[in-house]
Each structure stands twice: as C-alpha cells, then as structure tokens.
C-alpha positions as CSV (number, residue, x, y, z in Angstrom):
1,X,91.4,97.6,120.7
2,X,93.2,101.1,120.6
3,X,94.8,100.1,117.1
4,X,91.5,100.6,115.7
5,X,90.7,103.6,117.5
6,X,94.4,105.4,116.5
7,X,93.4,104.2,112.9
8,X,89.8,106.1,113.5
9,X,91.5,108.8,114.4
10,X,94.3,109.2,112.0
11,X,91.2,108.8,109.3
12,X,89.4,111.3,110.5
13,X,92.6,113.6,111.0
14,X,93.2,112.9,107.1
15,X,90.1,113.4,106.0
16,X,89.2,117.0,108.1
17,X,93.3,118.1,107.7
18,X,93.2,118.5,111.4
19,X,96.2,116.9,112.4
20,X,96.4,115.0,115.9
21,X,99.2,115.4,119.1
22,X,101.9,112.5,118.4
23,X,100.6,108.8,118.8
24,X,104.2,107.6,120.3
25,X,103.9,110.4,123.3
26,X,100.4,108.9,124.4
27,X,100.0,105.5,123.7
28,X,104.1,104.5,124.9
29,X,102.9,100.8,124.6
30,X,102.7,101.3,120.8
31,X,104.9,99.1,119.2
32,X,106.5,98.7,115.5
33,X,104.2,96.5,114.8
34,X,101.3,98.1,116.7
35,X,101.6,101.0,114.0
36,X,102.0,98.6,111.0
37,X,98.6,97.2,112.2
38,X,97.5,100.9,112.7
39,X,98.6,101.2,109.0
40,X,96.7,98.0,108.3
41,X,93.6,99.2,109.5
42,X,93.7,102.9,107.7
43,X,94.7,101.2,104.5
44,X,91.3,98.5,105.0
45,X,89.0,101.4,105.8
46,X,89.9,103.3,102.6
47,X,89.4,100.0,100.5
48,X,86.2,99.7,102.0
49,X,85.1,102.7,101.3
50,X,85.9,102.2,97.7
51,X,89.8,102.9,97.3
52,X,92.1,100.4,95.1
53,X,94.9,99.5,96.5
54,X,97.8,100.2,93.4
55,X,101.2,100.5,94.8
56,X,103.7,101.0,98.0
57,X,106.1,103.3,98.6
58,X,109.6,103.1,100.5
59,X,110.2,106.0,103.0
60,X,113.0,107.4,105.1
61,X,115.8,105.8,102.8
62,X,118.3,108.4,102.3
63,X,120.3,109.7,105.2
64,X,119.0,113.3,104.6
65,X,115.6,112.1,105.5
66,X,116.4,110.1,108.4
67,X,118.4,112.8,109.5
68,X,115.6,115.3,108.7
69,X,112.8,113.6,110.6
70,X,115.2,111.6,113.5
71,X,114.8,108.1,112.6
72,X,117.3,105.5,111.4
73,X,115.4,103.1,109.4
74,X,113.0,103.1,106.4
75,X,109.6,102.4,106.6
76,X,106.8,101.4,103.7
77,X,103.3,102.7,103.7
78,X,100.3,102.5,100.7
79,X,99.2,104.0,97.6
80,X,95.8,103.7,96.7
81,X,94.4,105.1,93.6
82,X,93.1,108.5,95.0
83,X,96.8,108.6,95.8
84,X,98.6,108.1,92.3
85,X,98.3,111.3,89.6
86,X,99.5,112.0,86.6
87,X,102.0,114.4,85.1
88,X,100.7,117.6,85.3
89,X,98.5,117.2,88.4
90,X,97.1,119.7,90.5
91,X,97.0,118.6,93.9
92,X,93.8,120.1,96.3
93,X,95.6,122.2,98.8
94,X,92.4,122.1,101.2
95,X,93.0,118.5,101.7
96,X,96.8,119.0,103.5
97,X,98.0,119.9,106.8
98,X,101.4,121.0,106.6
99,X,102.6,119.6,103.1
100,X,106.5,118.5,101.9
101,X,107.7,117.5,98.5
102,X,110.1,115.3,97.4
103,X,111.7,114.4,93.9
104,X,112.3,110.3,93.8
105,X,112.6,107.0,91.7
106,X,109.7,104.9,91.7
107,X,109.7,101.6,89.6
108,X,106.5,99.4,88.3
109,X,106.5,95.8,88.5
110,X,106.7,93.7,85.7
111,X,105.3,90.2,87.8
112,X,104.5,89.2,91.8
113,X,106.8,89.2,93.8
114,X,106.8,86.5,96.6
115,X,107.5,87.3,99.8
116,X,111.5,87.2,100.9
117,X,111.9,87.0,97.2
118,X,115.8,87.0,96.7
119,X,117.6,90.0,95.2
120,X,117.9,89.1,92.1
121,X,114.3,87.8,91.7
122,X,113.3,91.2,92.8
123,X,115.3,93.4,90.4
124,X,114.1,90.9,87.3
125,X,110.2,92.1,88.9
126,X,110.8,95.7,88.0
127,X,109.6,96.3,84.5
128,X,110.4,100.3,84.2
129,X,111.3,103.5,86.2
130,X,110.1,106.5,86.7
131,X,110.8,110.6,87.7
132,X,108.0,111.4,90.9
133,X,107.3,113.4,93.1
134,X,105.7,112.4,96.3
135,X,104.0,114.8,98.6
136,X,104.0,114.1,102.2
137,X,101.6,114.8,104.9
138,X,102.1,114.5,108.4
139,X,98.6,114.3,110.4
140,X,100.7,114.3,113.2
141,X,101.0,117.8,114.6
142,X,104.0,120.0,113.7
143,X,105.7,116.4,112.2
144,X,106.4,115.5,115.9
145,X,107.2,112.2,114.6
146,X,108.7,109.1,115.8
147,X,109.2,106.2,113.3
148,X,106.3,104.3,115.3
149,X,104.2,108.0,114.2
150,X,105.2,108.0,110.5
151,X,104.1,104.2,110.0
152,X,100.8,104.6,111.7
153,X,100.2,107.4,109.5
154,X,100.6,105.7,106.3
155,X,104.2,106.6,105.7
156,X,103.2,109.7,106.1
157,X,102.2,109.4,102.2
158,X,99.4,112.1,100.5
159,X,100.0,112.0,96.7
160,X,102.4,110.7,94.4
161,X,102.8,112.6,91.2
162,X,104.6,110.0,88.6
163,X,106.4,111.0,84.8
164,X,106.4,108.6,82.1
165,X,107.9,105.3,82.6
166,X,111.1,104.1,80.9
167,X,111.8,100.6,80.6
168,X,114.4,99.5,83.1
169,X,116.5,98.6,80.8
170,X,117.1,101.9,79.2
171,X,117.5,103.7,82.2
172,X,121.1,103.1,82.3
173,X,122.6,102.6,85.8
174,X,120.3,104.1,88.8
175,X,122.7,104.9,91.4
176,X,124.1,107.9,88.6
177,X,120.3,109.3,87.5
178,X,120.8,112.5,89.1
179,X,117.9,114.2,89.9
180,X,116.6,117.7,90.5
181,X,113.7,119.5,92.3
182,X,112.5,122.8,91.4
183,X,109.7,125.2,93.5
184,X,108.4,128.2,91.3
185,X,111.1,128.0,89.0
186,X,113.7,127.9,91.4
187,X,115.9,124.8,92.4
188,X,115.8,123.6,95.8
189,X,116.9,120.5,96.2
190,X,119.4,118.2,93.7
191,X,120.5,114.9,94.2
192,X,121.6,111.3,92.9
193,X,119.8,107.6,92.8
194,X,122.6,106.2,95.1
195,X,121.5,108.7,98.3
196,X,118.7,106.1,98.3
197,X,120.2,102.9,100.3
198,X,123.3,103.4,97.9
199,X,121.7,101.7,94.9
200,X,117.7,102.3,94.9
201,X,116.4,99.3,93.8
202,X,117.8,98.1,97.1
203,X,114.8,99.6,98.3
204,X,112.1,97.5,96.6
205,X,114.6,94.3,98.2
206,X,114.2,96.3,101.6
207,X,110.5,96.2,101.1
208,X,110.0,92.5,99.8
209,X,112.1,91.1,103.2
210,X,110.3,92.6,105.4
211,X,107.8,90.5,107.8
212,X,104.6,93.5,107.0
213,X,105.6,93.5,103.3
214,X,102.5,93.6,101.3
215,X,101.4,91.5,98.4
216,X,103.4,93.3,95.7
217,X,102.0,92.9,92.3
218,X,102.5,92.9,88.8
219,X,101.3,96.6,87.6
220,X,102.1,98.2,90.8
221,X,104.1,101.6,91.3
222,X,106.6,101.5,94.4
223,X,108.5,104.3,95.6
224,X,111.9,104.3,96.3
225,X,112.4,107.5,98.6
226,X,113.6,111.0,98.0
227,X,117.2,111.9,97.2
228,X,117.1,114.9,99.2
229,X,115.6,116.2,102.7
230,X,111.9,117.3,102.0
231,X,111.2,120.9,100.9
232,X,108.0,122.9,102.2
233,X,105.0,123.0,100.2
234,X,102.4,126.1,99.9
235,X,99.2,127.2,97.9
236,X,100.0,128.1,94.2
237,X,103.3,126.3,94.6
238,X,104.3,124.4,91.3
239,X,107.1,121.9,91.7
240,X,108.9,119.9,89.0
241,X,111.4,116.7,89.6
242,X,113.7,116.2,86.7
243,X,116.1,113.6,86.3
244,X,118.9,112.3,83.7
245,X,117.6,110.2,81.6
246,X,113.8,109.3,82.7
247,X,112.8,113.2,81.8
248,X,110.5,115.5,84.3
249,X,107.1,115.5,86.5
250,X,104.7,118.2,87.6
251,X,102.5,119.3,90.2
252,X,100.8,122.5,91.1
253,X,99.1,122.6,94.8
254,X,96.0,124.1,94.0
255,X,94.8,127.2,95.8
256,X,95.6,130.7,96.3
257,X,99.3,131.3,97.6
C-alpha cells in the first residue's frame, strides 16, 4: 500500500515543484525494488492521464555522477513524450525544483529488444546516436538522495533535450566522441563517451539485463548518462552540449534569471 501513496506523493511533488523530505529516511523498509514499483506506479499514472510512453534513460553511469550524488550503481527511469524536446527548446522554469544539466549520448532503437537480449543483439538494435542534454530534477528536497530516492523519483529525469540523430554507423567509435557543455556561453563541463561504463552502449546492455527493464522498442530514445558531474541550472540560463562528430543541442530554461 505505501508504494502507491509515495508514488501519490512524488506526483503531486512534480507537478506543484514542491519537493518532499527523502523517501529512504522515512520509509527504511523501502527496498530496490519497492522504488522500482514506486517508479512503476508514477510512470502508469502519467500514461493514464494521457502521457506516451517514448523512451528510457540510463542514470548514474559515470563515476563523476556516482561520486556526485553517493551511489555506486546506475539506475533507469522513463521518458514520456511531455519529456522529449527538440533542439532549440525552451524548458518552463516554473515547473523545476532545483534543476541540473547534463550533456550525454542517447541512441534510438532500430527494433525490440527482448529481454536479457545478448550484447551483441543489443548493439545491432541501435539504429543512430545522438548529442542531449538531459535536465534533472530532484523532488527530493535539497537532492538528499539515496539510490532507493532517485529510482522512486523517476531517475530523477525532467526533460531531455535531443540534437539530430546520426546513424550509428557514421558516428565513428563512441568511447572517443568527446563532448562539451556550455552555460551562457561559457564551458563548464567537457568530457568523453568512455566516462559512461567505459564504452556507452554498454549502457543500453546494462538496461536490457536488468530484472525491471522495460519493454524497449523500436523508435525509442534511451539515454546513456552524462559524461561529467551535473552542473546547476537557473532562469534565463541557455545551455548547449556539443560533441565530435554528432554536432550540438540547445536549451534555454525559460524565465527571468
């Protein structure tokens, strides 16, 4: 019973940007899969009310990450359509609580894949890649998170911005694509494809082994995780990823500075 209630909750925290005390500190019975079944029921309450499920994304995969929010493995959460933007976005500040940016890989699928597909099955699914940024969004107050916290909350997910794709084929070896992040005009962050589980499809074969992994289907956008810890995000900001090879993204967070 209290898995629906934290997913109330957590709802109601996303949807007023009031963000909540940390899930892990009062309910210590919560387990991993208590907050993937948290996730479950946030993710079913947004379909219901009319969201479309269209893609995944791989958190916590770079060491920077794990390092920045104390955790030691990645987790997955959901993108649903009022999620996914396009180049050039402008992103309703109103709507986030204490927003983070990040410059990643994200790849769409070509075909299904099955779950516990093999490796190789799962790198022939991945029709192109792209340049995104993904902004985070902690509803947990002051991102006193666990990893039990993060996966309740969706991953922690708000928006994903997403470039144009280039076909996997002629986006030359991943682990190399180096990647940088730029606030305002100014770089502040930089870094390469193999910070993300040393090669970063290895993250789409992370997510398709996994017991929770979702049906992941043909069409869909995953994201890999950022190359870099996450940088603050403020009113009026405007934020560009750019990486060798797959070109750049923007965003602007809407709203006075």
């Amino acid at each position: 019973m209290y898995v629906a209630s934290i997913a109330q909750e957590l709802a109601d925290a996303a949807r007023d940007a009031v963000p909540v005390a940390p899930l892990s500190e009062r309910f210590p019975q919560l387990t991993l899969d208590d907050a993937y079944a948290v996730q479950a029921a946030l993710v079913a309450g947004w379909t219901a009310g009319g969201a479309e499920v269209v893609g995944h994304k791989v958190g916590l995969t770079s060491s920077a990450m794990q390092q920045q929010l104390g955790v030691d493995s990645p987790d997955s959460g959901v993108l649903t359509d009022r999620m996914v933007f396009g180049d050039g976005a402008v992103l309703d500040a109103g709507g986030l609580v204490a927003p983070r940016v990040e410059a990643e890989l994200a790849v769409v699928l070509g075909r299904d894949l099955a779950p516990g597909a093999s490796r190789d099955e799962v790198v022939a699914a991945v029709d192109s890649v792209v340049i995104a940024l993904e902004v985070i969004d902690s509803r947990i107050r002051d991102w006193r998170i666990s990893l039990l916290d993060t996966v309740a909350d969706n991953a922690s997910s708000a928006a994903a911005v997403l470039g144009w794709p280039v076909p996997l084929g002629e986006a030359g070896d991943l682990r190399t694509v180096g990647i940088t992040l730029h606030r305002n005009g100014v770089v502040v962050a930089t870094g390469a494809g193999a910070a993300i589980l040393g090669n970063p499809l290895y993250a789409l074969v992370w997510l398709a082994g996994q017991e929770h992994a979702p049906p992941l289907r043909a069409g869909q956008v995953v994201l890999l995780g950022a190359v870099h810890a996450a940088v603050p995000l403020g009113a009026g900001d405007v934020v560009t990823a750019t990486a060798s090879g797959l070109g750049s993204v923007t965003a602007t967070i809407g709203g006075r500075p």
